[in-house]
C-alpha positions as CSV (number, residue, x, y, z in Angstrom):
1,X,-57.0,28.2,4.7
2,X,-52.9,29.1,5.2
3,X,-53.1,27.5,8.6
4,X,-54.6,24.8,7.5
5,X,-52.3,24.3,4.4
6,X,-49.2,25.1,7.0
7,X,-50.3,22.5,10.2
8,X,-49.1,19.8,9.1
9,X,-45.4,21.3,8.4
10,X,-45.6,23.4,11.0
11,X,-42.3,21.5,13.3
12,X,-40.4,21.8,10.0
13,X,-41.2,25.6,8.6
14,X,-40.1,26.6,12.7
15,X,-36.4,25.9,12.5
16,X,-36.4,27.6,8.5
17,X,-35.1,30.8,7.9
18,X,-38.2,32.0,6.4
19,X,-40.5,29.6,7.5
20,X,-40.2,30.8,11.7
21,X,-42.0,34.0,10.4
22,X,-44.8,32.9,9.1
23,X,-45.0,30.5,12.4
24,X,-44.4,33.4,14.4
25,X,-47.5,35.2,12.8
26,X,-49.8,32.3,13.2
27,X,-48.7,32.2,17.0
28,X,-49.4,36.2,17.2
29,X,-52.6,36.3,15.4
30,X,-54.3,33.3,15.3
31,X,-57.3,31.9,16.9
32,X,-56.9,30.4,20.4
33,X,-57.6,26.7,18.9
34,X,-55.2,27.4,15.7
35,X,-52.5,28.7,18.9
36,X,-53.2,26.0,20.7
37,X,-53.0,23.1,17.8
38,X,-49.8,25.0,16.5
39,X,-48.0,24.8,20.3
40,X,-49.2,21.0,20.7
41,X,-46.8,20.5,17.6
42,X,-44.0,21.6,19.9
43,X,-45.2,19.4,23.0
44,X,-42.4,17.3,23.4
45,X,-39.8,19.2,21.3
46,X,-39.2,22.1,22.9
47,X,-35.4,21.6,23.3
48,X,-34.6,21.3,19.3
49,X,-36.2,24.0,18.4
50,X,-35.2,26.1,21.0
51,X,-31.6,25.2,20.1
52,X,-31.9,26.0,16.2
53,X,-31.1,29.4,14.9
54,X,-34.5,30.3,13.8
55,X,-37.0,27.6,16.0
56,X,-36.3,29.4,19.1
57,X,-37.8,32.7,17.7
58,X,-41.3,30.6,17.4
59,X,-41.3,29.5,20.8
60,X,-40.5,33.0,22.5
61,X,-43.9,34.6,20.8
62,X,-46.0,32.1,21.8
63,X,-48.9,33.0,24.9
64,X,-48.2,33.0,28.5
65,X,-50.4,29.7,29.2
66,X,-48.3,27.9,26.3
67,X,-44.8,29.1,27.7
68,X,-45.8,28.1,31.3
69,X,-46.3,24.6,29.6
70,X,-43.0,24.6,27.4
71,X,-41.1,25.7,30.1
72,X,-40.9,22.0,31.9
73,X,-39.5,20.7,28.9
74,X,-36.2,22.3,29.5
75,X,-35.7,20.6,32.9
76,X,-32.6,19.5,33.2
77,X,-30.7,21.1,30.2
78,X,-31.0,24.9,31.7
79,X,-27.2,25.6,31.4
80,X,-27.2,23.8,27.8
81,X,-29.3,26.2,27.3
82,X,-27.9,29.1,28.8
83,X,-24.9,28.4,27.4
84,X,-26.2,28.5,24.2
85,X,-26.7,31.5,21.3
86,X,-29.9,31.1,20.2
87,X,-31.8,28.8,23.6
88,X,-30.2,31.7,26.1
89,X,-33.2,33.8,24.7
90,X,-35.6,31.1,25.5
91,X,-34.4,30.7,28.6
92,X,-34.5,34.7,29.0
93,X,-38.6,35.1,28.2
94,X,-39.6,32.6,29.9
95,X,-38.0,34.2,33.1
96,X,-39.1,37.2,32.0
97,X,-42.7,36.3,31.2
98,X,-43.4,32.9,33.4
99,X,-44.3,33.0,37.0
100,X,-41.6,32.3,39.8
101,X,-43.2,29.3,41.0
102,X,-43.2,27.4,37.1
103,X,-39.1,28.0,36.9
104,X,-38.1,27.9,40.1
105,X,-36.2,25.0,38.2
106,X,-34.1,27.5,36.1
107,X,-33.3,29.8,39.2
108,X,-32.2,27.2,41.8
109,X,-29.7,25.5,38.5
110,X,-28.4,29.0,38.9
111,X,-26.9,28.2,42.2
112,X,-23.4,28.7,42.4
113,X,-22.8,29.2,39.0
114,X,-23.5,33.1,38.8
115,X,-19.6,33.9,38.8
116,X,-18.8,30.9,35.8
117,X,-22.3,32.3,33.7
118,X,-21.5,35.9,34.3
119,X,-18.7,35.7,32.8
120,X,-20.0,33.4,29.8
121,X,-21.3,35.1,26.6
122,X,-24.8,34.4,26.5
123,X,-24.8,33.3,30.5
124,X,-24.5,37.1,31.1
125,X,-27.3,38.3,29.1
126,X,-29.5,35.7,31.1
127,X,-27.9,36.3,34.8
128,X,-28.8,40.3,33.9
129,X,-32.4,39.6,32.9
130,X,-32.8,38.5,36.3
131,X,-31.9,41.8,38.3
132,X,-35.3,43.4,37.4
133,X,-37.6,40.6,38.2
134,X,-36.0,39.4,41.4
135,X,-33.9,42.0,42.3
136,X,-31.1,39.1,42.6
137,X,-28.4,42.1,43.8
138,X,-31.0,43.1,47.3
139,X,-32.7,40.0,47.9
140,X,-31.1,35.9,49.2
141,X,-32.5,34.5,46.2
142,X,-28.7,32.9,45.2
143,X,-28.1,32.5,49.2
């Protein structure tokens, strides 16, 4: 009944400062066709949400096989992102929770730019969430 009653203003009650919660709990505790309906609202629109003060907290609960589609979406606006308050933590799960192979994308934009986004104040949050996944410090991965 409340996701039924929510659906259809799902895009909007993402990006409101109450609203992203009650997304956020539909993404954590609904059914896997409710999940799945809810994240095809975001097909497409991954980058304004992601962007918005309260949307990007929506798409960082959302399932593993629903990040690993997201995640394309932001091809080509990784350091936008980056560079960004609220999309560097976007761009932070899904390095953290999608596999290598999906954003190898995001890595390789990272390509002599480690110096400029370590030094940035959300490009060092996202360079440091790296370390632990890839070992970036004992391995050629920015070589």
């Amino acid at each position: 009944m409340v996701f039924n009653e929510i659906m259809p203003q799902a895009y909007s009650l993402m990006t409101d400062v109450f609203g992203n919660y009650v997304v956020q709990k539909c993404f954590e505790h609904g059914s896997a066709t409710q999940i799945r309906e809810l994240a095809e609202q975001l097909t497409g629109h991954v980058l304004t949400p992601s962007l918005q003060m309260y949307g990007w907290r929506a798409i960082e609960v959302v399932d593993l096989n629903q990040q690993t589609k997201m995640v394309t979406e932001l091809d080509g606006h990784v350091m936008r992102c980056v560079r960004d308050q609220n999309d560097n933590h976007v761009i932070q799960k899904f390095i953290e929770c999608v596999p290598e192979n999906v954003i190898h994308f995001i890595i390789s934009t990272f390509y002599d730019q480690v110096v400029t986004l370590s030094t940035h104040p959300y490009g060092c949050r996202v360079i440091h969430v790296l370390n632990p996944i890839f070992n970036i410090w004992g391995t050629d991965i920015f070589i």
